[in-house]
PDB file with SEQRES, HELIX, SHEET and CRYST1 records, atoms N, CA, C and O in Angstrom:
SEQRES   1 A   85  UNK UNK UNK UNK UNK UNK UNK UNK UNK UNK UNK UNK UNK          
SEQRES   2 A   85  UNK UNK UNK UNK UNK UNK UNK UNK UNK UNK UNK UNK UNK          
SEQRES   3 A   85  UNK UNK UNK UNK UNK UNK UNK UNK UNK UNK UNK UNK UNK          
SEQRES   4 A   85  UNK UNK UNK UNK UNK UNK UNK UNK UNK UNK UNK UNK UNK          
SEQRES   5 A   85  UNK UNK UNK UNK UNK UNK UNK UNK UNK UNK UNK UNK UNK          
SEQRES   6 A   85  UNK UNK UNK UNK UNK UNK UNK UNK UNK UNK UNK UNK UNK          
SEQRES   7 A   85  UNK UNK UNK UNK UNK UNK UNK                                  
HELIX    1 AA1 UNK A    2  UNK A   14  1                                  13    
HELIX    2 AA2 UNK A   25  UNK A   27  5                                   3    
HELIX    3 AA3 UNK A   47  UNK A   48  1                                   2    
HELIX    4 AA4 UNK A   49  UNK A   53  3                                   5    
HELIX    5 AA5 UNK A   55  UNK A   57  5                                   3    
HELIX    6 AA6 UNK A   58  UNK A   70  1                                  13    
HELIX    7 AA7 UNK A   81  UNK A   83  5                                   3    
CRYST1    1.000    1.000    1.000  90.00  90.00  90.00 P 1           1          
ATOM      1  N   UNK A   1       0.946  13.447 -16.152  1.00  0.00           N  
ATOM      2  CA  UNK A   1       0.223  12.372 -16.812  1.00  0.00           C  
ATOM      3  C   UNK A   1       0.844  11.013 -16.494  1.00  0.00           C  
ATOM      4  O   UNK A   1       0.212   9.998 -16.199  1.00  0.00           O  
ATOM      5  N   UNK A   2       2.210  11.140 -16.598  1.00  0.00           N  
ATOM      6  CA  UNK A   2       2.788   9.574 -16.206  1.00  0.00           C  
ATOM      7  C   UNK A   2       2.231   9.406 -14.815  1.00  0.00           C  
ATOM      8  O   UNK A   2       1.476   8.438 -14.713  1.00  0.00           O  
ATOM      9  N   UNK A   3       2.400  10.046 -13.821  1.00  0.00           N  
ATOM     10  CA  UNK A   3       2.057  10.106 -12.479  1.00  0.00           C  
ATOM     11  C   UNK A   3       0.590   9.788 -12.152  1.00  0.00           C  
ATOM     12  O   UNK A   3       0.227   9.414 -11.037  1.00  0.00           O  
ATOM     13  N   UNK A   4      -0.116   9.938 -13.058  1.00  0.00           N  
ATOM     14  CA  UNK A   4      -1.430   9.273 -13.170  1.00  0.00           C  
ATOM     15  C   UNK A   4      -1.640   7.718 -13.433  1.00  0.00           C  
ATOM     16  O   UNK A   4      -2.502   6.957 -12.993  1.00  0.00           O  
ATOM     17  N   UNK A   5      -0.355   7.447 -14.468  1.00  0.00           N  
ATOM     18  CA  UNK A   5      -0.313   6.007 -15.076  1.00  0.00           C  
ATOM     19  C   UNK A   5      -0.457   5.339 -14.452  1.00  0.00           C  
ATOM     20  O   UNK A   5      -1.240   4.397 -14.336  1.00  0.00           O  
ATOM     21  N   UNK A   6       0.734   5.951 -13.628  1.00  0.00           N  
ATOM     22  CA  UNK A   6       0.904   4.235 -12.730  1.00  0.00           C  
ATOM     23  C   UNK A   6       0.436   4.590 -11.373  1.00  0.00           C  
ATOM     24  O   UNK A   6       0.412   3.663 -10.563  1.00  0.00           O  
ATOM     25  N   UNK A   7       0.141   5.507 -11.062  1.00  0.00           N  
ATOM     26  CA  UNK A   7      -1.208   5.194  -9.911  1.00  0.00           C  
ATOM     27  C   UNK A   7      -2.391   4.492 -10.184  1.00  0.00           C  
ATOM     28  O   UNK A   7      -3.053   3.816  -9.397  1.00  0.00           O  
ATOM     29  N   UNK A   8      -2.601   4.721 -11.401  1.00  0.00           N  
ATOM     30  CA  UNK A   8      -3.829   3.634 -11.780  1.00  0.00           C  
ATOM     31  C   UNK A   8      -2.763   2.548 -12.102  1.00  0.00           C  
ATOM     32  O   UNK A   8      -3.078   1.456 -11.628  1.00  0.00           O  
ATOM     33  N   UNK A   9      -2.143   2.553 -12.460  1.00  0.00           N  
ATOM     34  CA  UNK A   9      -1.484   0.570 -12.835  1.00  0.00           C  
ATOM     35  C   UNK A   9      -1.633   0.269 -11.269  1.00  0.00           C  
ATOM     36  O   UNK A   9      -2.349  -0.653 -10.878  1.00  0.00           O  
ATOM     37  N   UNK A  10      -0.774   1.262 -10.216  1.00  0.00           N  
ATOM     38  CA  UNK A  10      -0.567   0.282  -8.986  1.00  0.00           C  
ATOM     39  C   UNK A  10      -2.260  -0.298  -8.528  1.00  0.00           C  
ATOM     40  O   UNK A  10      -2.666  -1.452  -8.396  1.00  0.00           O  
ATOM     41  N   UNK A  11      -2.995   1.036  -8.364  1.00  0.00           N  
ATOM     42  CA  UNK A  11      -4.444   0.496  -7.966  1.00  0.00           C  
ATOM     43  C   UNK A  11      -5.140  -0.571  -8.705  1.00  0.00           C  
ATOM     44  O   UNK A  11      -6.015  -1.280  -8.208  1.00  0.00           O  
ATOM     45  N   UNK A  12      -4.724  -0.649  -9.879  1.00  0.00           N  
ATOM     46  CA  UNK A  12      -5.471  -1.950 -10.736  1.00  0.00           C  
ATOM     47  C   UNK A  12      -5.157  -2.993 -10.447  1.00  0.00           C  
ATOM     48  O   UNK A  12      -6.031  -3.846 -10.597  1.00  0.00           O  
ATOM     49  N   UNK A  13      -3.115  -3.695  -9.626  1.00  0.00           N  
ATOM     50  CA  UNK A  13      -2.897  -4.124  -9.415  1.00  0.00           C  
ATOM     51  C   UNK A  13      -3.266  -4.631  -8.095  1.00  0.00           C  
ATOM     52  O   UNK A  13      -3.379  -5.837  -7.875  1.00  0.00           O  
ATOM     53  N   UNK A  14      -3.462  -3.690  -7.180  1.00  0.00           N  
ATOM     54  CA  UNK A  14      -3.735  -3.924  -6.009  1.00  0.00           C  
ATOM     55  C   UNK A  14      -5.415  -4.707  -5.943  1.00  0.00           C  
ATOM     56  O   UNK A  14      -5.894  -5.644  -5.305  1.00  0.00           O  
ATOM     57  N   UNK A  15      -5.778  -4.027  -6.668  1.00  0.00           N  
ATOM     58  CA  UNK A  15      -7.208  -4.403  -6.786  1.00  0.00           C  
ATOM     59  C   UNK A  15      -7.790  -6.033  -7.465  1.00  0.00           C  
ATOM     60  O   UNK A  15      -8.899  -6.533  -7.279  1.00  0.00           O  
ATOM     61  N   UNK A  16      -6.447  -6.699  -8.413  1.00  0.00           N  
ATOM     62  CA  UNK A  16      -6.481  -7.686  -8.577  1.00  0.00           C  
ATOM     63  C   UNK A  16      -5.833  -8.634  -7.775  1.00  0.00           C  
ATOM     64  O   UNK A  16      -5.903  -9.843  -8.001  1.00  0.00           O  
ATOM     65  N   UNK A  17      -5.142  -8.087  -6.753  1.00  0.00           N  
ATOM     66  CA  UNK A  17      -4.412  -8.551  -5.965  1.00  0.00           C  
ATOM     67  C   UNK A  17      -3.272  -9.612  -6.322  1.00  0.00           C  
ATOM     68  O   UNK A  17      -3.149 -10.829  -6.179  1.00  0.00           O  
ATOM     69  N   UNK A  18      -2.313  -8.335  -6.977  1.00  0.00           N  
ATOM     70  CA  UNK A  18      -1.272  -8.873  -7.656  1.00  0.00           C  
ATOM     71  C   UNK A  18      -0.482  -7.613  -7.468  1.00  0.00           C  
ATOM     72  O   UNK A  18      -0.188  -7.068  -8.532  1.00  0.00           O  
ATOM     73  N   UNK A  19      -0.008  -6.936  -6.235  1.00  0.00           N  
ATOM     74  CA  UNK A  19       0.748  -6.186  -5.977  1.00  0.00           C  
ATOM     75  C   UNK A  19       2.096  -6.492  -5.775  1.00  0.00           C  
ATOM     76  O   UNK A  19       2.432  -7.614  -6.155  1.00  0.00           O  
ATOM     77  N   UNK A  20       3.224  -5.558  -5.117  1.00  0.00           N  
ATOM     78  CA  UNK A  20       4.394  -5.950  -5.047  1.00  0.00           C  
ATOM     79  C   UNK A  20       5.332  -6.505  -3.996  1.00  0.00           C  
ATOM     80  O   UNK A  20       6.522  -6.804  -3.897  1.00  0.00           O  
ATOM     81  N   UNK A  21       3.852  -6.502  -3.000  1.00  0.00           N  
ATOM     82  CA  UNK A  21       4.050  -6.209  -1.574  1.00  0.00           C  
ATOM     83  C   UNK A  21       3.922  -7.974  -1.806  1.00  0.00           C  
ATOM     84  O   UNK A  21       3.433  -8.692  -2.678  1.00  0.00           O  
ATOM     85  N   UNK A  22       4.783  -8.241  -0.270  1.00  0.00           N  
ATOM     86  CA  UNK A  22       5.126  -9.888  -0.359  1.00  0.00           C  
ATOM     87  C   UNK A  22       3.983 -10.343   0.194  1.00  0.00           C  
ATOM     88  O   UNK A  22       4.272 -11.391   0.772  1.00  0.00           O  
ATOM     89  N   UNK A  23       2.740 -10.082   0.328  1.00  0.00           N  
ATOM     90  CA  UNK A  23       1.612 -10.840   0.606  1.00  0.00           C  
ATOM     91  C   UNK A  23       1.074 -11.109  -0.247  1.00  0.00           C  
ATOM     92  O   UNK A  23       0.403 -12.141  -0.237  1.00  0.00           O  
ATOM     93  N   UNK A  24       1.133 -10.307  -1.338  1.00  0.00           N  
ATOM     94  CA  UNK A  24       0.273 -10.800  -2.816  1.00  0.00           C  
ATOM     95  C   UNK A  24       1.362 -11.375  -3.363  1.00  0.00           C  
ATOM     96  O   UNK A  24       0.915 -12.337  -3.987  1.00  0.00           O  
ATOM     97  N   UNK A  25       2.796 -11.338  -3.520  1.00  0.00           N  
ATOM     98  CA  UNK A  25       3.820 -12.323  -4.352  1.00  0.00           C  
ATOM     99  C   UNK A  25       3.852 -13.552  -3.531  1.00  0.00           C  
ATOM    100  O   UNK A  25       3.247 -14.414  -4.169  1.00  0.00           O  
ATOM    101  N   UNK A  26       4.261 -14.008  -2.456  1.00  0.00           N  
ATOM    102  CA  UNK A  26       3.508 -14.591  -1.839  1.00  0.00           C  
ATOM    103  C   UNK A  26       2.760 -15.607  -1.756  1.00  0.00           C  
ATOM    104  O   UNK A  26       2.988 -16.695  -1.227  1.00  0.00           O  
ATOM    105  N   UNK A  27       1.491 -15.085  -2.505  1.00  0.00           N  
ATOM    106  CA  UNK A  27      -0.510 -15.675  -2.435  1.00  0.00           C  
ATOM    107  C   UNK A  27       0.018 -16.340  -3.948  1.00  0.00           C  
ATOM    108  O   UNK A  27      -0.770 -17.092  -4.521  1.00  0.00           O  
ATOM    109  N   UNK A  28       1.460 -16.032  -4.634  1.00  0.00           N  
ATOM    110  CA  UNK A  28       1.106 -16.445  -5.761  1.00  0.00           C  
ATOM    111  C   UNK A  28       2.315 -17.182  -6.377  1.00  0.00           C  
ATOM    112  O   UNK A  28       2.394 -17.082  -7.601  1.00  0.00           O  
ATOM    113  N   UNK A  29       3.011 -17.708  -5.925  1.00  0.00           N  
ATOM    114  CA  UNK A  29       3.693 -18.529  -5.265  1.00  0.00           C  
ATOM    115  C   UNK A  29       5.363 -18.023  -6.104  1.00  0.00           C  
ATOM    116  O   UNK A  29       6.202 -18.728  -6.664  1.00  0.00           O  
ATOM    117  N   UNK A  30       5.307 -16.285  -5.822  1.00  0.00           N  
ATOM    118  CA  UNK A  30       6.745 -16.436  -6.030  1.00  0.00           C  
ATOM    119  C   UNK A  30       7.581 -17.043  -5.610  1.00  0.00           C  
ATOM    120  O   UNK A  30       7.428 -17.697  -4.578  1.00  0.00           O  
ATOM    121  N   UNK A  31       8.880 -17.007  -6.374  1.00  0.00           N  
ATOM    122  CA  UNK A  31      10.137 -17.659  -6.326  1.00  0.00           C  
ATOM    123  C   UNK A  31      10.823 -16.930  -4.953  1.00  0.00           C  
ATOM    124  O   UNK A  31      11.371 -17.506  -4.013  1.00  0.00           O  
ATOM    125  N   UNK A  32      10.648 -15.721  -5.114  1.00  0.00           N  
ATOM    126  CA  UNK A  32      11.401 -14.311  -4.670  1.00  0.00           C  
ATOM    127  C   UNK A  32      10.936 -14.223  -3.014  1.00  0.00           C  
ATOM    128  O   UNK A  32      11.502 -13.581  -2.129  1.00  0.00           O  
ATOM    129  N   UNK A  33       9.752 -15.060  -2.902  1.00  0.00           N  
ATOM    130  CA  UNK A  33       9.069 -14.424  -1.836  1.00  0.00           C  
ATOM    131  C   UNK A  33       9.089 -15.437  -1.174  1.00  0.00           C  
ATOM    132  O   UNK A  33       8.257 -16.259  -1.558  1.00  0.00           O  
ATOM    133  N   UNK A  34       9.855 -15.829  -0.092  1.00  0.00           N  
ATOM    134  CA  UNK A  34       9.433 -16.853   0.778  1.00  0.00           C  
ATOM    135  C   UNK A  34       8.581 -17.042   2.551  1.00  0.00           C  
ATOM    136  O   UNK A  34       8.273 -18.006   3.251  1.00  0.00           O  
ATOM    137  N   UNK A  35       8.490 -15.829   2.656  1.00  0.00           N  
ATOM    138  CA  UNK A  35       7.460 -15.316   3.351  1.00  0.00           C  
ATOM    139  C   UNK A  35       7.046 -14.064   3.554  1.00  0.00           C  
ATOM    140  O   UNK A  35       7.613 -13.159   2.942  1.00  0.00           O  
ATOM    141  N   UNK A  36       5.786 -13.725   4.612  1.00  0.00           N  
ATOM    142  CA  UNK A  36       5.003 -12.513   4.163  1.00  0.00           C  
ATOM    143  C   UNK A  36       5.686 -11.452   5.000  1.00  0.00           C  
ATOM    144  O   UNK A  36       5.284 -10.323   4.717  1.00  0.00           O  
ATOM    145  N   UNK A  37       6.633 -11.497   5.978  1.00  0.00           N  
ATOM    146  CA  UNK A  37       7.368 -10.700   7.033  1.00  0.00           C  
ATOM    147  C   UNK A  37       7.681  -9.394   6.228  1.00  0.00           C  
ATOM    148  O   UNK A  37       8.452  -9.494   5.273  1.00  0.00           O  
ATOM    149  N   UNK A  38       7.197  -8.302   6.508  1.00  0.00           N  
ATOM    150  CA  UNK A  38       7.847  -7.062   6.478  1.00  0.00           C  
ATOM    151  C   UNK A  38       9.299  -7.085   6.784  1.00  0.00           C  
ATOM    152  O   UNK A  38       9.831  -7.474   7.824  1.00  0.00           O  
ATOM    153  N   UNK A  39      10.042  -6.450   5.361  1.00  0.00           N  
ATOM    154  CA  UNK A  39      11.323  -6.282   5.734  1.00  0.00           C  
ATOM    155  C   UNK A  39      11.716  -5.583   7.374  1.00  0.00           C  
ATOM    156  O   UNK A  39      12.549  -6.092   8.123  1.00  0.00           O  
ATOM    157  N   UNK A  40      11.046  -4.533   7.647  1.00  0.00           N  
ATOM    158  CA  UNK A  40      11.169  -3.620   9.091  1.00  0.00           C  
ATOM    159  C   UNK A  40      10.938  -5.096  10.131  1.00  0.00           C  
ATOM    160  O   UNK A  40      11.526  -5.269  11.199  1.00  0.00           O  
ATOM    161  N   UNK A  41      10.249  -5.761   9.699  1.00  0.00           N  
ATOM    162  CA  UNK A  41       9.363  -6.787  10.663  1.00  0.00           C  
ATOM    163  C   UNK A  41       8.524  -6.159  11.935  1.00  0.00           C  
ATOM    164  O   UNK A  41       8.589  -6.163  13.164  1.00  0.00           O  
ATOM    165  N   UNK A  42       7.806  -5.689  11.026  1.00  0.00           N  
ATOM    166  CA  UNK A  42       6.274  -5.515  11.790  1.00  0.00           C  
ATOM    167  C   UNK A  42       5.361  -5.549  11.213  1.00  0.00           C  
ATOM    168  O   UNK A  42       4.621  -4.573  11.090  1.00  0.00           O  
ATOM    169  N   UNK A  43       5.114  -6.871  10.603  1.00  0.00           N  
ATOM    170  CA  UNK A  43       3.968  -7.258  10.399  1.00  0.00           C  
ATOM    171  C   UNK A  43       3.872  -7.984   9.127  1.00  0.00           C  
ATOM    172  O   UNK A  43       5.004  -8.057   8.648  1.00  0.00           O  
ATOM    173  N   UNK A  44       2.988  -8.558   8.370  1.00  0.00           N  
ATOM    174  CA  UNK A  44       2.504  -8.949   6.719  1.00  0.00           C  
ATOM    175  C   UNK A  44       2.392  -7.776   6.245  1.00  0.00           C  
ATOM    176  O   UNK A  44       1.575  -6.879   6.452  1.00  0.00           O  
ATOM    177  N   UNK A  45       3.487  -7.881   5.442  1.00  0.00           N  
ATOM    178  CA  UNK A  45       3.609  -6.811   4.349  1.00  0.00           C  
ATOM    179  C   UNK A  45       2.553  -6.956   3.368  1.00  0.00           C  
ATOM    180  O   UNK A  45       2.655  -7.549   2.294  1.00  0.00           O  
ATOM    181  N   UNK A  46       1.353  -6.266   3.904  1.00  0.00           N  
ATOM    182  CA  UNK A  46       0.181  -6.356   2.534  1.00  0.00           C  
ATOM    183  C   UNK A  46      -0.255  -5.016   2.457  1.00  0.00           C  
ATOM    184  O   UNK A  46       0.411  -4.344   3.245  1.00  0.00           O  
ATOM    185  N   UNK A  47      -0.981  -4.422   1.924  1.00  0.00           N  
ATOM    186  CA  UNK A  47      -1.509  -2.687   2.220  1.00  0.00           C  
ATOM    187  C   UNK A  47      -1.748  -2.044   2.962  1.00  0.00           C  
ATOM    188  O   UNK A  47      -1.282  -0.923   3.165  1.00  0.00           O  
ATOM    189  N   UNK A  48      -2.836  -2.828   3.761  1.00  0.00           N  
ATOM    190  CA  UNK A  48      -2.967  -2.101   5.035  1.00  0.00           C  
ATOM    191  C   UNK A  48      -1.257  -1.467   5.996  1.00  0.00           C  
ATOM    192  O   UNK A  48      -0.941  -0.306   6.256  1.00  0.00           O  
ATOM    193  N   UNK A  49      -0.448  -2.839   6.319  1.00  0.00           N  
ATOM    194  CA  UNK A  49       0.794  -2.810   6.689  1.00  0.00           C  
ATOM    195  C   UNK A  49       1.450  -1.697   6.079  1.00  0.00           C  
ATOM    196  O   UNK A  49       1.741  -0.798   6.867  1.00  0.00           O  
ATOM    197  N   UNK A  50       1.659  -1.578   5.269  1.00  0.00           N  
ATOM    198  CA  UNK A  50       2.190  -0.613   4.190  1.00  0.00           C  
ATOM    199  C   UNK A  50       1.674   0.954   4.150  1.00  0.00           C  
ATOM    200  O   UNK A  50       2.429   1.910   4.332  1.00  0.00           O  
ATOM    201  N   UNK A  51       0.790   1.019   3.983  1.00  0.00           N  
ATOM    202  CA  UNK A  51      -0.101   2.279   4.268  1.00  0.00           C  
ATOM    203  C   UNK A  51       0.068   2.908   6.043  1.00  0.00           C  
ATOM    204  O   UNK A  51       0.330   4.080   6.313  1.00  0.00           O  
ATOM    205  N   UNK A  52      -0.093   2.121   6.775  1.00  0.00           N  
ATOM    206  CA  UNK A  52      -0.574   2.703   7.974  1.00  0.00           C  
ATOM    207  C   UNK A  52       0.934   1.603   9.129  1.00  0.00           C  
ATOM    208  O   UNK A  52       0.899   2.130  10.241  1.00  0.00           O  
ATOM    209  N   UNK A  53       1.414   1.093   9.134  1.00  0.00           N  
ATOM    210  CA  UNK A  53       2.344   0.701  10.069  1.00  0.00           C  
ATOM    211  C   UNK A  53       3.733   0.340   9.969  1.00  0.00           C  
ATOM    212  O   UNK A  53       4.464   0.105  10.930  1.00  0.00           O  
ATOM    213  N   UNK A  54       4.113   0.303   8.546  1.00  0.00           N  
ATOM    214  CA  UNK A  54       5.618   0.157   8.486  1.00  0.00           C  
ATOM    215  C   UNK A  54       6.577   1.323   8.757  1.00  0.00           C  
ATOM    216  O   UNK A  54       6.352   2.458   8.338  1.00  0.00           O  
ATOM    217  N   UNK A  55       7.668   0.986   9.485  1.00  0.00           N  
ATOM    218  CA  UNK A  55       8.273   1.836   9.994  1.00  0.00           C  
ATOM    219  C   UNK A  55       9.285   2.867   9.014  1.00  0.00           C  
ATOM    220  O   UNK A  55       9.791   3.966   9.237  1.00  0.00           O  
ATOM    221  N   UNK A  56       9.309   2.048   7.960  1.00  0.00           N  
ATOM    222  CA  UNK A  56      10.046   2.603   6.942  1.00  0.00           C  
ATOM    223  C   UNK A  56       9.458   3.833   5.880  1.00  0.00           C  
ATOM    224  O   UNK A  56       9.956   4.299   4.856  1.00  0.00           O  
ATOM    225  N   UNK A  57       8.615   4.033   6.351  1.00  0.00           N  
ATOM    226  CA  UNK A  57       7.538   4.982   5.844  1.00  0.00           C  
ATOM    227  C   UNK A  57       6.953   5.823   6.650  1.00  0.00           C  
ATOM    228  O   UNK A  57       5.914   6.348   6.251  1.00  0.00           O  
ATOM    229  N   UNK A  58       7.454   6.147   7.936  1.00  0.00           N  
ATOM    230  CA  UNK A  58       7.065   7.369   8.444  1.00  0.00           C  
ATOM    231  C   UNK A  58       6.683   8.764   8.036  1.00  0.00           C  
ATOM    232  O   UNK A  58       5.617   9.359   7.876  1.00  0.00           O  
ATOM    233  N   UNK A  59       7.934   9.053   7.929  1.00  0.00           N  
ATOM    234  CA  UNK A  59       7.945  10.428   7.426  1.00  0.00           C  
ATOM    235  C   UNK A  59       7.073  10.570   6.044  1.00  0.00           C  
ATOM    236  O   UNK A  59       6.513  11.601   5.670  1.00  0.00           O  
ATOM    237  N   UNK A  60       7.083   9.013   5.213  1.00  0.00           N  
ATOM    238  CA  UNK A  60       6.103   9.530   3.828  1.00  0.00           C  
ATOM    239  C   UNK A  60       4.743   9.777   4.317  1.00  0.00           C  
ATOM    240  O   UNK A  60       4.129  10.739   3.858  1.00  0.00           O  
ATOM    241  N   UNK A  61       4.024   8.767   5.488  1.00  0.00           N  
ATOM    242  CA  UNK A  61       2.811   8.505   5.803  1.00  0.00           C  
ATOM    243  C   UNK A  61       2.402  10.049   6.384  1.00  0.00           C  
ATOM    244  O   UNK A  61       1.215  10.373   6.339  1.00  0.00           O  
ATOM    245  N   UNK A  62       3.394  10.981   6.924  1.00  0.00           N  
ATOM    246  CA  UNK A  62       2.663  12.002   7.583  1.00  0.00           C  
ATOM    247  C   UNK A  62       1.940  12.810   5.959  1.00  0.00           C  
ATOM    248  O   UNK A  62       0.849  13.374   5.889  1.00  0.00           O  
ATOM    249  N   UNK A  63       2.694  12.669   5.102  1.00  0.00           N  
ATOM    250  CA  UNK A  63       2.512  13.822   4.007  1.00  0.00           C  
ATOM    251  C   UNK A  63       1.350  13.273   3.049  1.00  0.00           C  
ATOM    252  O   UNK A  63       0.632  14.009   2.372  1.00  0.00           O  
ATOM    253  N   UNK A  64       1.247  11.537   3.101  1.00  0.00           N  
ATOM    254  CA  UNK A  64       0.680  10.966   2.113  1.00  0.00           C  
ATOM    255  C   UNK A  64      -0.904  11.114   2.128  1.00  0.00           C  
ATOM    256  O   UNK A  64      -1.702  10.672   1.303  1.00  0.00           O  
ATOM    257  N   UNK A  65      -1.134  11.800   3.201  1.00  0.00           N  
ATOM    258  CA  UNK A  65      -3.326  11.433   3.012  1.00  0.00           C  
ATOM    259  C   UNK A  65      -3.058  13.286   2.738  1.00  0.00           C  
ATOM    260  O   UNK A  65      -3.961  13.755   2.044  1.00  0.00           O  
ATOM    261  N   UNK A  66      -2.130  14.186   3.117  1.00  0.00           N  
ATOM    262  CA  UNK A  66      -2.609  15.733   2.908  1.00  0.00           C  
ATOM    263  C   UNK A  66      -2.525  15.639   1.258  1.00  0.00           C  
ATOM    264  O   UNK A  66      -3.300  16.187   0.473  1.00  0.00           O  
ATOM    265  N   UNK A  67      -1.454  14.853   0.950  1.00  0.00           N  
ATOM    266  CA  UNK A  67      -1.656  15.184  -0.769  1.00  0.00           C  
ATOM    267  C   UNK A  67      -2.444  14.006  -1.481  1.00  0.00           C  
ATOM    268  O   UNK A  67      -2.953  14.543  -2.465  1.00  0.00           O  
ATOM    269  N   UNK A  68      -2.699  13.032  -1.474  1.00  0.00           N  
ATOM    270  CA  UNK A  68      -3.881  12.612  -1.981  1.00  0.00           C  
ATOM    271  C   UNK A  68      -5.394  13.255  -1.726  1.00  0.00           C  
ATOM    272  O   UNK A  68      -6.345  13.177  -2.505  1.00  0.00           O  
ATOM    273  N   UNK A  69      -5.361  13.984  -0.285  1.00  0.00           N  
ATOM    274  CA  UNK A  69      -7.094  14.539   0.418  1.00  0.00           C  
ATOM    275  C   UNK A  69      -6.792  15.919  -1.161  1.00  0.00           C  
ATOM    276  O   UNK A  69      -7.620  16.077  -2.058  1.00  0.00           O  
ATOM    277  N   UNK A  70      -5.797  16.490  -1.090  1.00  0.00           N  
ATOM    278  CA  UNK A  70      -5.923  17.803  -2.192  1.00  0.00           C  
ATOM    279  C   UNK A  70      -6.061  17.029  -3.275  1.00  0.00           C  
ATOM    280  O   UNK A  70      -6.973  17.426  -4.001  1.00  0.00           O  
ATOM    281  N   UNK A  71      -5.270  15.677  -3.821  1.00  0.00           N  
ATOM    282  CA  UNK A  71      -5.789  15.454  -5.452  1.00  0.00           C  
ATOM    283  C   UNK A  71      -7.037  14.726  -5.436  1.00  0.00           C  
ATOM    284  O   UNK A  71      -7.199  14.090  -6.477  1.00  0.00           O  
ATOM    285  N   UNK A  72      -7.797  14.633  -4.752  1.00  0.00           N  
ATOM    286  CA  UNK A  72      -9.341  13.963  -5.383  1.00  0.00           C  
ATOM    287  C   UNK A  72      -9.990  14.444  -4.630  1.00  0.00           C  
ATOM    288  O   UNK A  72     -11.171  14.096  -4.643  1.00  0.00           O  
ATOM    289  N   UNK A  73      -9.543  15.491  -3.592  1.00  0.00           N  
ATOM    290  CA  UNK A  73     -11.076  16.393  -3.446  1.00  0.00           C  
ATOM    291  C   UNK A  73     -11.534  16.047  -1.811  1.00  0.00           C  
ATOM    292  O   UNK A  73     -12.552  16.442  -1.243  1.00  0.00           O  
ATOM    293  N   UNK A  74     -10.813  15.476  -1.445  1.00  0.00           N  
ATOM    294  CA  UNK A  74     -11.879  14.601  -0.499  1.00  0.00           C  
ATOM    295  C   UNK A  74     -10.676  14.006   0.977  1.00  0.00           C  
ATOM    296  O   UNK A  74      -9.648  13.331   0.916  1.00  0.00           O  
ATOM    297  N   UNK A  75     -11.384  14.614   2.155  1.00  0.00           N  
ATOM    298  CA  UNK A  75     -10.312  14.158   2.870  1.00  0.00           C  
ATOM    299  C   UNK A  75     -10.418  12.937   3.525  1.00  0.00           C  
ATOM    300  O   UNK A  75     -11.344  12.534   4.229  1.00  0.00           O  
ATOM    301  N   UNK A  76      -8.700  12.031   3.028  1.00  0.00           N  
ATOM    302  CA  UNK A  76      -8.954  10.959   3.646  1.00  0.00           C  
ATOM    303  C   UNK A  76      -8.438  10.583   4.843  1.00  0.00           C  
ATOM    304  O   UNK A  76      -8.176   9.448   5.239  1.00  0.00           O  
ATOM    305  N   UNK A  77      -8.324  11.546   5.344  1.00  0.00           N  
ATOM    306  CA  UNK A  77      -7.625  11.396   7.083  1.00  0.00           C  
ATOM    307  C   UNK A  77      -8.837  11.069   8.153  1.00  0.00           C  
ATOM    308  O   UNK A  77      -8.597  10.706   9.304  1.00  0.00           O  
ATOM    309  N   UNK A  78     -10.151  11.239   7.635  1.00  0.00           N  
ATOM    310  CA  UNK A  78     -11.222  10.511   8.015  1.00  0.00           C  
ATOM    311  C   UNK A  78     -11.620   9.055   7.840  1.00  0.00           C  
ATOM    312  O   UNK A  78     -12.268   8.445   8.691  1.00  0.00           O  
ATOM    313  N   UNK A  79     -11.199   8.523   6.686  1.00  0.00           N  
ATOM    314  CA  UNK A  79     -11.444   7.006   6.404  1.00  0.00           C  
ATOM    315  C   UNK A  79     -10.969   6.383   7.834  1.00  0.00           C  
ATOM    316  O   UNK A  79     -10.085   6.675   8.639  1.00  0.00           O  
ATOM    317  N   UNK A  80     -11.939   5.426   7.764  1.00  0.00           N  
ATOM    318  CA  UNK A  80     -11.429   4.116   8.705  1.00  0.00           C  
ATOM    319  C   UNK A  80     -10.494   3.333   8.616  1.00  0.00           C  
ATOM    320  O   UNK A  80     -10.301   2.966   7.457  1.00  0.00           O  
ATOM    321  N   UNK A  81      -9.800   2.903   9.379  1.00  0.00           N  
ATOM    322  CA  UNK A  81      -8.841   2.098   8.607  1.00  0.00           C  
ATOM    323  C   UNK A  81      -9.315   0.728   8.063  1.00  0.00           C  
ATOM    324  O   UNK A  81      -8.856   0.116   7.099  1.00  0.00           O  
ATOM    325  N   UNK A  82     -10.646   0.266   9.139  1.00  0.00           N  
ATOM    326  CA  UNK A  82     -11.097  -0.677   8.130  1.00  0.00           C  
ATOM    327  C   UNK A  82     -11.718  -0.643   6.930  1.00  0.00           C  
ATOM    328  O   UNK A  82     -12.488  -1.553   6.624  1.00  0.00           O  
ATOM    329  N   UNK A  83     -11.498   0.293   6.178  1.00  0.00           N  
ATOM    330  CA  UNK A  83     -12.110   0.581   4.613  1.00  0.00           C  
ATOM    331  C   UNK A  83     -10.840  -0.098   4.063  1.00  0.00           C  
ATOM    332  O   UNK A  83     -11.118  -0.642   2.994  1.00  0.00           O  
ATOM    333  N   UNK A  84      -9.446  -0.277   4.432  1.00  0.00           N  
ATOM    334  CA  UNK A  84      -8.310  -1.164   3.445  1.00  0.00           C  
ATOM    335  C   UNK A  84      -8.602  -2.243   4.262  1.00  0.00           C  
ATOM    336  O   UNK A  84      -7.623  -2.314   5.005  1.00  0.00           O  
ATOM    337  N   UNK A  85      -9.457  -3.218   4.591  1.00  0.00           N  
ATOM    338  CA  UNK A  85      -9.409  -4.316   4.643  1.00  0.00           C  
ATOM    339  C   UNK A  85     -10.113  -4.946   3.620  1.00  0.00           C  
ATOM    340  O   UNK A  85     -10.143  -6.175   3.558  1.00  0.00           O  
TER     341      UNK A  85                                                      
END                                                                             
């Protein structure tokens, strides 16, 4: 149930675009954030970046669409990637 929480907090956040990622701190004129560079530096750290190209997330990205495609039913190793734009 917690594990539900805050998957919906993060998606609500993301969706208001007030995430944690330095493109939305960032857009909003943190203190903390003085530009959008991916720590790895490859690229604007915004979702898409995050999801599909940071290097620091390899090994999570192979596992992350088999267990989300089993919790909602639906596989997302088909999505486009332009559906996170």
């Amino acid at each position: 149930m917690v594990l539900v929480i805050a998957l919906a907090l993060a998606i609500f956040q993301l969706r208001l675009d007030l995430g944690c990622l330095k493109y939305y701190k960032f857009n909003h004129n943190s203190n903390d954030t003085p530009n959008l560079t991916c720590p790895a530096s490859d690229g604007i750290e915004d979702i898409k970046q995050f999801l599909f190209d940071c290097q620091f997330f390899i090994v999570l990205r192979r596992t992350l669409p088999v267990n989300v495609s089993r919790i909602i039913g639906t596989n997302i190793e088909s999505f486009s990637r332009d559906k996170f734009e």
